[in-house]
ChimeraX commands (.cxc) that place a marker at each C-alpha (Angstrom):
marker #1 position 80.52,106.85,100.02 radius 0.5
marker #1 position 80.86,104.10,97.13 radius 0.5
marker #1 position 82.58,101.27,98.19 radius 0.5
marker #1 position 82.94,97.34,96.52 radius 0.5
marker #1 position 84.94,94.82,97.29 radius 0.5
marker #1 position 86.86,92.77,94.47 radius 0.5
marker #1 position 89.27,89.34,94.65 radius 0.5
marker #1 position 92.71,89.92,93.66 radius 0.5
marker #1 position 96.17,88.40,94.50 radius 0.5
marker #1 position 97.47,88.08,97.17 radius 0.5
marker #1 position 94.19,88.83,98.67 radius 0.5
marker #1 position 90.38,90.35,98.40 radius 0.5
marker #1 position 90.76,94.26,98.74 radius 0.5
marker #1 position 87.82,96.73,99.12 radius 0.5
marker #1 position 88.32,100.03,96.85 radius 0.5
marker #1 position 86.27,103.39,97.57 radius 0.5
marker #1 position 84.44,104.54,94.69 radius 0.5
marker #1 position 83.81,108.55,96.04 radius 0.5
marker #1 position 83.22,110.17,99.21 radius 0.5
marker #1 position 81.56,112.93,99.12 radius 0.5
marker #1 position 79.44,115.28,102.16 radius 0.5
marker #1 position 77.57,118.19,101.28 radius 0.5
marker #1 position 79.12,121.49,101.68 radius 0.5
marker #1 position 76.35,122.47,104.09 radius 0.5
marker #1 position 76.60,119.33,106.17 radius 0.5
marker #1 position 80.28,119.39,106.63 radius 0.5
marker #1 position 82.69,120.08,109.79 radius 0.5
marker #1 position 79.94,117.80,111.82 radius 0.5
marker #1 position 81.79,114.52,111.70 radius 0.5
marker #1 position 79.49,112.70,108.89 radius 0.5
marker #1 position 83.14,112.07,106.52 radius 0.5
marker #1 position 84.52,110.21,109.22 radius 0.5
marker #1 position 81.03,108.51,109.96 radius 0.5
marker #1 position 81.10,107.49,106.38 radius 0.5
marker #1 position 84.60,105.81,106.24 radius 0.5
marker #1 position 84.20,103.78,109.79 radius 0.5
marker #1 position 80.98,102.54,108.45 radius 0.5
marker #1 position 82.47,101.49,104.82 radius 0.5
marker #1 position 85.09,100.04,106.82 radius 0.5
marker #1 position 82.88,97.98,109.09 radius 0.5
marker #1 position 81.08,96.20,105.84 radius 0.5
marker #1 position 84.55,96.03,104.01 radius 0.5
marker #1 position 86.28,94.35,106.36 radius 0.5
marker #1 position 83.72,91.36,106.09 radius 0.5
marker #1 position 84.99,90.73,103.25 radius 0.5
marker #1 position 88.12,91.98,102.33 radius 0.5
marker #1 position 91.61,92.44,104.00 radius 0.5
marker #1 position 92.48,96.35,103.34 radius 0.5
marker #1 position 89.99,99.41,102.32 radius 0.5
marker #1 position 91.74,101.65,99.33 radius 0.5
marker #1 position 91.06,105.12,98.84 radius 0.5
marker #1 position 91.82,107.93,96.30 radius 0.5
marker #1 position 93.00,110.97,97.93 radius 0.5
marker #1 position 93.82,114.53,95.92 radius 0.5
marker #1 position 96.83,116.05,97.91 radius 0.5
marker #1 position 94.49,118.51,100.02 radius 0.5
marker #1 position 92.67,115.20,101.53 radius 0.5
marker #1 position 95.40,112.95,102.14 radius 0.5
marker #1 position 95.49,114.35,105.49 radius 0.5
marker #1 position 91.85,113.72,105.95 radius 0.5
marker #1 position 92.75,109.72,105.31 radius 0.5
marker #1 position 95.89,109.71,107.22 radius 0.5
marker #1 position 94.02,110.72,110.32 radius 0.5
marker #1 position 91.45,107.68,110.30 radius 0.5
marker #1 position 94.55,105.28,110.20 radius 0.5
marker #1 position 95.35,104.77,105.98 radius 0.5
marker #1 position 98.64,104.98,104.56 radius 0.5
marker #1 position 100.01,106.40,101.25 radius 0.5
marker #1 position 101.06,103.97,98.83 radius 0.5
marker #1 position 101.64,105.56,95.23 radius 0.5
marker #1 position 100.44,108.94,93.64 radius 0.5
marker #1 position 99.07,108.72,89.87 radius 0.5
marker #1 position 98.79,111.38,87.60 radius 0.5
marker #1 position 95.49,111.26,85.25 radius 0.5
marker #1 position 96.52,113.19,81.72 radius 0.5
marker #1 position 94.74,114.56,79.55 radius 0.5
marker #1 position 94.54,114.90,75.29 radius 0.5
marker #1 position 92.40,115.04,72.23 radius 0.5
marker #1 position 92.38,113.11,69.37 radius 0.5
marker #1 position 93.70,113.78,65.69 radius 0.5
marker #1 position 91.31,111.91,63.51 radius 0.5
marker #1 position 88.41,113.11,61.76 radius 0.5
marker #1 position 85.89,110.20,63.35 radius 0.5
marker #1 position 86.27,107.92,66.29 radius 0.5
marker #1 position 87.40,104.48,66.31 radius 0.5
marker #1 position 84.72,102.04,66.20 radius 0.5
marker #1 position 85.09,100.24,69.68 radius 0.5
marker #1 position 82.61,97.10,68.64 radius 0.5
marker #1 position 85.41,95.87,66.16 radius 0.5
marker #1 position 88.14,95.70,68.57 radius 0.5
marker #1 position 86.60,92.82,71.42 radius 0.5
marker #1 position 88.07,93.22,74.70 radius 0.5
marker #1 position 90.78,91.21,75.51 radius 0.5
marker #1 position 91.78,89.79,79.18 radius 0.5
marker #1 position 93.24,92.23,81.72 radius 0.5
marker #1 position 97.38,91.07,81.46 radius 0.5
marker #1 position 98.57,92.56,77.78 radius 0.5
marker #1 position 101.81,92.07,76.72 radius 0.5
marker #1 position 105.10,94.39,77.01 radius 0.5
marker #1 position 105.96,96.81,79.87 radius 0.5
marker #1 position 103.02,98.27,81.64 radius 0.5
marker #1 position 103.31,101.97,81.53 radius 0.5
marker #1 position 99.98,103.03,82.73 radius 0.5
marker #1 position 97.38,101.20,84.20 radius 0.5
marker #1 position 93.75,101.11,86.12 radius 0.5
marker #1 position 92.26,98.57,88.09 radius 0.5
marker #1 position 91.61,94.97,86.52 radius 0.5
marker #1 position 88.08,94.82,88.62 radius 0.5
marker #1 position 86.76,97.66,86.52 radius 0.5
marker #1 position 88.14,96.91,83.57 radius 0.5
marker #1 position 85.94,93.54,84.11 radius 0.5
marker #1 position 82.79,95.27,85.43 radius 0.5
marker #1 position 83.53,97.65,81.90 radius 0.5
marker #1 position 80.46,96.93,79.61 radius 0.5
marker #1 position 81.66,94.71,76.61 radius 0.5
marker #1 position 79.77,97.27,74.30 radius 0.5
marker #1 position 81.93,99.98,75.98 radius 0.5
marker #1 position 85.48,98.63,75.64 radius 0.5
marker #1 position 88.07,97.98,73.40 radius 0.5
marker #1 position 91.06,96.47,73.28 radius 0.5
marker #1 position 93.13,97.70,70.39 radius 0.5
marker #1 position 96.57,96.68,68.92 radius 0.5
marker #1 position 98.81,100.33,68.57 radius 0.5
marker #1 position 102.25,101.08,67.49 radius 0.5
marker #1 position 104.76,99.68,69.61 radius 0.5
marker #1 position 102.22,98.63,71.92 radius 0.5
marker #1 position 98.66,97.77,73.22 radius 0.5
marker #1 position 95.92,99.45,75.20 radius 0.5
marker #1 position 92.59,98.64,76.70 radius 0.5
marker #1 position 89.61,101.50,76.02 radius 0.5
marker #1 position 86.60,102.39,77.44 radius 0.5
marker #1 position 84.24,105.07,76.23 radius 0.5
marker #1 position 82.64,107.07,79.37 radius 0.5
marker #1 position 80.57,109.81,77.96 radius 0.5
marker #1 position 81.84,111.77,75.32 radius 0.5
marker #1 position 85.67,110.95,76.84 radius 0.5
marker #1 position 88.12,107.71,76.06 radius 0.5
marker #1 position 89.59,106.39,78.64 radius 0.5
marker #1 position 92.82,104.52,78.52 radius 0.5
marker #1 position 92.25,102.13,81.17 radius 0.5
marker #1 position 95.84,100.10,80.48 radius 0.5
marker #1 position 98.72,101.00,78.25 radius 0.5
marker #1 position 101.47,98.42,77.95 radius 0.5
marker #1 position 104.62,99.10,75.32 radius 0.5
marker #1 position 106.43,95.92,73.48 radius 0.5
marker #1 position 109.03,94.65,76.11 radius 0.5
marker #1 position 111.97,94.56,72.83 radius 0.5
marker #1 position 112.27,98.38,73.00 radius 0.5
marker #1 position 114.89,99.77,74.34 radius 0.5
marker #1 position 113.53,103.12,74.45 radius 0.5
marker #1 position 110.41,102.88,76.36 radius 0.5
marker #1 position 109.53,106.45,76.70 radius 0.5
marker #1 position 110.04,106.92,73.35 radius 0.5
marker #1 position 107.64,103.93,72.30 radius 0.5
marker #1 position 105.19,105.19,74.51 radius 0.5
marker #1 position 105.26,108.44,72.93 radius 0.5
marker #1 position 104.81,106.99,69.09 radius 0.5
marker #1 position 102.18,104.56,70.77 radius 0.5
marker #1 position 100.02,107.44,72.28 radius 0.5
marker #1 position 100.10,109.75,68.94 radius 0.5
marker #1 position 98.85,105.88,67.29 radius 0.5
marker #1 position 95.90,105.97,69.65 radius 0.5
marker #1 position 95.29,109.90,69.53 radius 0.5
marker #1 position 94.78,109.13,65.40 radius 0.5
marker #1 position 92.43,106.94,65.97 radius 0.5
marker #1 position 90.06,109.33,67.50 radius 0.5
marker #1 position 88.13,112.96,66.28 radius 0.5
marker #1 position 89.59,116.35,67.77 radius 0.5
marker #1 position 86.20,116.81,69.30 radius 0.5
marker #1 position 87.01,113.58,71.88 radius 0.5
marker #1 position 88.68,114.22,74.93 radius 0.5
marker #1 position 91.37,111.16,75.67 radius 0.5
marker #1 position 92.54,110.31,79.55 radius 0.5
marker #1 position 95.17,108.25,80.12 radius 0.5
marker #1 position 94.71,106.50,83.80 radius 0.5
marker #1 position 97.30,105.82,86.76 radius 0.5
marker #1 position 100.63,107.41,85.64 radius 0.5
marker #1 position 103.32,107.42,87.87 radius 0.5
marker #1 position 103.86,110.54,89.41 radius 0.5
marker #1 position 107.76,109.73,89.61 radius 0.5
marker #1 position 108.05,107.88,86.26 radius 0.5
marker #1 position 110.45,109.00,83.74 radius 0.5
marker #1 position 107.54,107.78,80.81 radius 0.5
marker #1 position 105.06,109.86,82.53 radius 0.5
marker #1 position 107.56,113.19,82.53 radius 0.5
marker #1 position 108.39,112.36,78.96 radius 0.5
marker #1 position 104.74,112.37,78.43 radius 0.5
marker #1 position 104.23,115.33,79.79 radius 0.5
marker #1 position 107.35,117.24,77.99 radius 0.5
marker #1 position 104.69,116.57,74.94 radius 0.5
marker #1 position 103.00,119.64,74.01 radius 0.5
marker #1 position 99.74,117.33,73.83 radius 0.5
marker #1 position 99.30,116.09,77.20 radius 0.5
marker #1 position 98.25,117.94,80.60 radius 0.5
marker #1 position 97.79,116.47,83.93 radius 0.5
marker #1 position 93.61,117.14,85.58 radius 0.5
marker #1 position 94.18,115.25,88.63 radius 0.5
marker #1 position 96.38,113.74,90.56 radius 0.5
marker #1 position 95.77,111.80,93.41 radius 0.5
marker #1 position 97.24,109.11,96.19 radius 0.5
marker #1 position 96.32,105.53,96.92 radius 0.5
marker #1 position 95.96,105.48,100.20 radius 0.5
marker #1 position 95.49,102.07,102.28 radius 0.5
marker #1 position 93.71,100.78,105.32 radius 0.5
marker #1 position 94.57,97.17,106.17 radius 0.5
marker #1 position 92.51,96.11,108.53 radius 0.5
marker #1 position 94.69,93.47,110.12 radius 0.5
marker #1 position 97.06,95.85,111.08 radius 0.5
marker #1 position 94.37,98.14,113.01 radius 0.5
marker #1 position 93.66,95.17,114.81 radius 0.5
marker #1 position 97.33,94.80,115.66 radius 0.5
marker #1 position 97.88,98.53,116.59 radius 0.5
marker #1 position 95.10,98.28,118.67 radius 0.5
marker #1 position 93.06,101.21,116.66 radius 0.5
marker #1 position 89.69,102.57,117.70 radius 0.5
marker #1 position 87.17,100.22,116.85 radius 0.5
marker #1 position 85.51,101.91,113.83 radius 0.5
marker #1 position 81.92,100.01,113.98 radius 0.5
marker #1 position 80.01,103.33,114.84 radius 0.5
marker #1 position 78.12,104.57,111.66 radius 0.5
marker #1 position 77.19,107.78,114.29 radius 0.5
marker #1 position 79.09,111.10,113.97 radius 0.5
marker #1 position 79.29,112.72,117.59 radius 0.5
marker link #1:1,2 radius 0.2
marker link #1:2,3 radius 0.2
marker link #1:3,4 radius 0.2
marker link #1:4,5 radius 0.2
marker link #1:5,6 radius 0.2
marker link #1:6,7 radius 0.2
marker link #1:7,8 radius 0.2
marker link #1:8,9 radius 0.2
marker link #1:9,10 radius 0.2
marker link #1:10,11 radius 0.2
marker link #1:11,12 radius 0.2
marker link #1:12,13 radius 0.2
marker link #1:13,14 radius 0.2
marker link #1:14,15 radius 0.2
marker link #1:15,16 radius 0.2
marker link #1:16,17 radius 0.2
marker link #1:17,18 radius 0.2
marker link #1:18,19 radius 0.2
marker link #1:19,20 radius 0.2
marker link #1:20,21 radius 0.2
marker link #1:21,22 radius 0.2
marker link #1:22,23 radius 0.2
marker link #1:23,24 radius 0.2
marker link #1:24,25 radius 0.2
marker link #1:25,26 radius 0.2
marker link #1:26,27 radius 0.2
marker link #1:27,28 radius 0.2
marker link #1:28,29 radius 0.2
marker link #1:29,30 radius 0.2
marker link #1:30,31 radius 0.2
marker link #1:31,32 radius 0.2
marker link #1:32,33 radius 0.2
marker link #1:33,34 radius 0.2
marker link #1:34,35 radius 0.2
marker link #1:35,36 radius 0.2
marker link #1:36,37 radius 0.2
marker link #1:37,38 radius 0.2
marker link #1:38,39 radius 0.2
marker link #1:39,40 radius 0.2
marker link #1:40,41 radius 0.2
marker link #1:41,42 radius 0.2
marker link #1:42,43 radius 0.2
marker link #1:43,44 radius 0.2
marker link #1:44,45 radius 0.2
marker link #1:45,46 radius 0.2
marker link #1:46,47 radius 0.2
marker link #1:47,48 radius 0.2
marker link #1:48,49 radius 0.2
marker link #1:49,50 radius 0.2
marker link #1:50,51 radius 0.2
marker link #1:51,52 radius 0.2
marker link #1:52,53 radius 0.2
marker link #1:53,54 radius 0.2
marker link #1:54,55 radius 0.2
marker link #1:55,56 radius 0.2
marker link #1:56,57 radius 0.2
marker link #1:57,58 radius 0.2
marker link #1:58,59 radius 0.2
marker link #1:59,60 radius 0.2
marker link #1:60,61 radius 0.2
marker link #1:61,62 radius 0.2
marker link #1:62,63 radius 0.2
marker link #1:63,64 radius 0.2
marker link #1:64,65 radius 0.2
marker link #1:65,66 radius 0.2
marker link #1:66,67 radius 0.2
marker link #1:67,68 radius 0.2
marker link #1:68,69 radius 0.2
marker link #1:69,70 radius 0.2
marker link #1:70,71 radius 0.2
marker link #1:71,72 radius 0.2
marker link #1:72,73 radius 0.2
marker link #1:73,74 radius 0.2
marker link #1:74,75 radius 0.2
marker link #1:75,76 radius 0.2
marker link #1:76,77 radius 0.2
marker link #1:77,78 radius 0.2
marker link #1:78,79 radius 0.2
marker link #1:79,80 radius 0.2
marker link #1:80,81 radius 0.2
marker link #1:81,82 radius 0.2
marker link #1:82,83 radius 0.2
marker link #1:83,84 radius 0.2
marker link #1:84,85 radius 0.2
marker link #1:85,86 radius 0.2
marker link #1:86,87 radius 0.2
marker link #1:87,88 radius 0.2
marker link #1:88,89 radius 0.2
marker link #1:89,90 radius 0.2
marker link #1:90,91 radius 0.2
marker link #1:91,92 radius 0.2
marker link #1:92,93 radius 0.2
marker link #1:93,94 radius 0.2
marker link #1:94,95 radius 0.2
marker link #1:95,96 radius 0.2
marker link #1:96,97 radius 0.2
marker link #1:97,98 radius 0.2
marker link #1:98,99 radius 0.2
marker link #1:99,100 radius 0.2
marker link #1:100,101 radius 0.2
marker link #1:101,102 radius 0.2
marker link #1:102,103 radius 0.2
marker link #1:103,104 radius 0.2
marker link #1:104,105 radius 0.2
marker link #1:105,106 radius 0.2
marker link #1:106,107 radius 0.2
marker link #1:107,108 radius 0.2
marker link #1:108,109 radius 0.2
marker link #1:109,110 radius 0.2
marker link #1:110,111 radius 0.2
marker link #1:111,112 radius 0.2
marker link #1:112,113 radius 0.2
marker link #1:113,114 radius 0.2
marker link #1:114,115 radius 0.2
marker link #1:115,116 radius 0.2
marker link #1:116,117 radius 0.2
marker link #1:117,118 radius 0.2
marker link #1:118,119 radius 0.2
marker link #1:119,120 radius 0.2
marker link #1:120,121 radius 0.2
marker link #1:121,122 radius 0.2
marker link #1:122,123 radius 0.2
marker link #1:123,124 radius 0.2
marker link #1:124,125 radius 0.2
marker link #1:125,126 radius 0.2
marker link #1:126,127 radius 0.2
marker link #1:127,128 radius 0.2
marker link #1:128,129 radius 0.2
marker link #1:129,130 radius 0.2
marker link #1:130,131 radius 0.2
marker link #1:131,132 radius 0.2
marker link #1:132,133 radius 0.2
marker link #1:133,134 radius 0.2
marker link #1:134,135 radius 0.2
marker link #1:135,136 radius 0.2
marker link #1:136,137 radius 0.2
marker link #1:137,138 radius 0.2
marker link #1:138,139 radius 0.2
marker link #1:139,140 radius 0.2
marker link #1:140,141 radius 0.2
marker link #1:141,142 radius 0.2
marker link #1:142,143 radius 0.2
marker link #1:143,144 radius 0.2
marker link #1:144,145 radius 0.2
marker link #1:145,146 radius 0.2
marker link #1:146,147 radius 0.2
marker link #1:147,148 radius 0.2
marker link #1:148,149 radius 0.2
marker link #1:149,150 radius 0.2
marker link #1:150,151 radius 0.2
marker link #1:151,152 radius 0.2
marker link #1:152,153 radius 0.2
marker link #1:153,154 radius 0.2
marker link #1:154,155 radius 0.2
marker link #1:155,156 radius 0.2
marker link #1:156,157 radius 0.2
marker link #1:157,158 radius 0.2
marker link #1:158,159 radius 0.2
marker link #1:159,160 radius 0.2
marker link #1:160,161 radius 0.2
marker link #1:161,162 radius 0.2
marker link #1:162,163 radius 0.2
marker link #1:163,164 radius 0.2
marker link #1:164,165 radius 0.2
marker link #1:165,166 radius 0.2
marker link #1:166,167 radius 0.2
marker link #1:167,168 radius 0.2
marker link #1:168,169 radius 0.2
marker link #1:169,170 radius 0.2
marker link #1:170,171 radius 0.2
marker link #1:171,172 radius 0.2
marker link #1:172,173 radius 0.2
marker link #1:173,174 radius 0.2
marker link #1:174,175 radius 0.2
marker link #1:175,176 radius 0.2
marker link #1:176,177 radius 0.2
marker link #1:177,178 radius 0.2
marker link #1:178,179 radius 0.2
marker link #1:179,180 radius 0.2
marker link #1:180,181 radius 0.2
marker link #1:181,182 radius 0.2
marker link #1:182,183 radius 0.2
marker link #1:183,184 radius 0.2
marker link #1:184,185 radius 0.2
marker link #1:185,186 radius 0.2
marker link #1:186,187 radius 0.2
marker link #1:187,188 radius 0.2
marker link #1:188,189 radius 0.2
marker link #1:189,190 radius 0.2
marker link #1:190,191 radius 0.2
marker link #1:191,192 radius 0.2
marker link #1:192,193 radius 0.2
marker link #1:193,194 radius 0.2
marker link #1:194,195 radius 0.2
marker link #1:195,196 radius 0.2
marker link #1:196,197 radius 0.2
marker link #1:197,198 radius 0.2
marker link #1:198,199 radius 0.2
marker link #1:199,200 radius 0.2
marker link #1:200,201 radius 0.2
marker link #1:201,202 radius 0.2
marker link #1:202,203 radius 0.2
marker link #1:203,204 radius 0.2
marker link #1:204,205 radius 0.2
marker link #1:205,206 radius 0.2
marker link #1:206,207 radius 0.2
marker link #1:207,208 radius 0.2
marker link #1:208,209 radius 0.2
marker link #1:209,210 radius 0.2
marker link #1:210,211 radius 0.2
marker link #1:211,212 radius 0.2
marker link #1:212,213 radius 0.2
marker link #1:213,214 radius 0.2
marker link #1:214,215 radius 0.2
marker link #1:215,216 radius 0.2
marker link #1:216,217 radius 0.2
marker link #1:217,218 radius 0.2
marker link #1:218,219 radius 0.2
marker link #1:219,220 radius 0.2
marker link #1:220,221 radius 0.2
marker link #1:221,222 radius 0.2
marker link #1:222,223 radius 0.2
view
């Protein structure tokens, strides 16, 4: 289990990276070993532990105390260009970006994001921070100019901008979309974009275990 902590208002919050038990070794307890002993280091120094669930394990993380806050939607394009956009002549800007945020990451990896991997370019109606991971772009924030009315729409015309920018050949994933979100279903009416995961936030605040007097999860032992 990958887990780091990262500052962040309104406080320091620990985010789980991948859990993951071999298929032989599972149904013996190690999944829930895993988690109590990520949250024992977390809590050190953070005040909640975040996890991403798909729907089939949000039952696993309800059961060891977390709580669902959002589901996200990752989708899925190609590009439309002939080459890719060169990232090293667009510099990364800051995390905030002007306009309405439509879609967005984390700003603790878009700051751990290698400067030689990311890109912040200006688009159509709007702006969006890039990252190259493998042969795939990943849209870590999208954020559409605030003086549109429209802003499915805008995201629409900004999203063809960005898919021009890049060869058929490269896959293009668009990060934490509402599930609920009107922009998102617009999105998706597209005959461009599909969704390849979706999963929930789900959230352990460790201050509140305390309060409901939860099973001290210290153990790193499965029984």
């Amino acid at each position: 289990m990958l887990v780091g902590a990262e500052p962040g208002p309104p406080e320091p919050t620990a985010h789980c990276a991948g859990l993951g038990v071999l298929p032989q070794h599972r149904g013996r307890g190690l999944g829930p070993a895993l988690v109590a002993c990520s949250i024992a280091a977390a809590r050190r120094r953070a005040a909640a532990l975040h996890a991403l669930a798909e729907p089939p394990l949000r039952g696993f993380y309800e059961r060891l105390g977390f709580h669902p806050l959002a589901a996200n939607h990752t989708l899925q394009t190609s590009g439309l260009g002939r080459r890719d956009l060169d990232l090293a002549a667009h510099p990364p800007a800051a995390w905030p970006l002007p306009g309405r945020v439509v879609a967005s990451w984390r700003p603790g990896t878009w700051s751990r994001t290698p400067t030689a991997e990311a890109a912040t370019v200006q688009l159509e109606r709007g702006a969006a921070h890039l990252s190259r991971e493998g042969r795939a772009i990943l849209v870590q924030r999208l954020c559409i100019d605030a003086d549109h009315d429209d802003t499915s729409a805008a995201t629409i015309v900004a999203l063809e901008a960005l898919r021009q920018r890049f060869a058929a050949t490269t896959p293009i994933l668009l990060y934490g979309c509402d599930t609920v979100s009107c922009v998102t279903a617009a999105i998706l009416r597209t005959p461009h974009w599909r969704v390849v995961q979706t999963a929930w936030e789900m959230q352990l605040r460790f201050i509140a275990a305390v309060d409901k007097h939860a099973p001290p999860a210290a153990s790193c032992r499965p029984n």
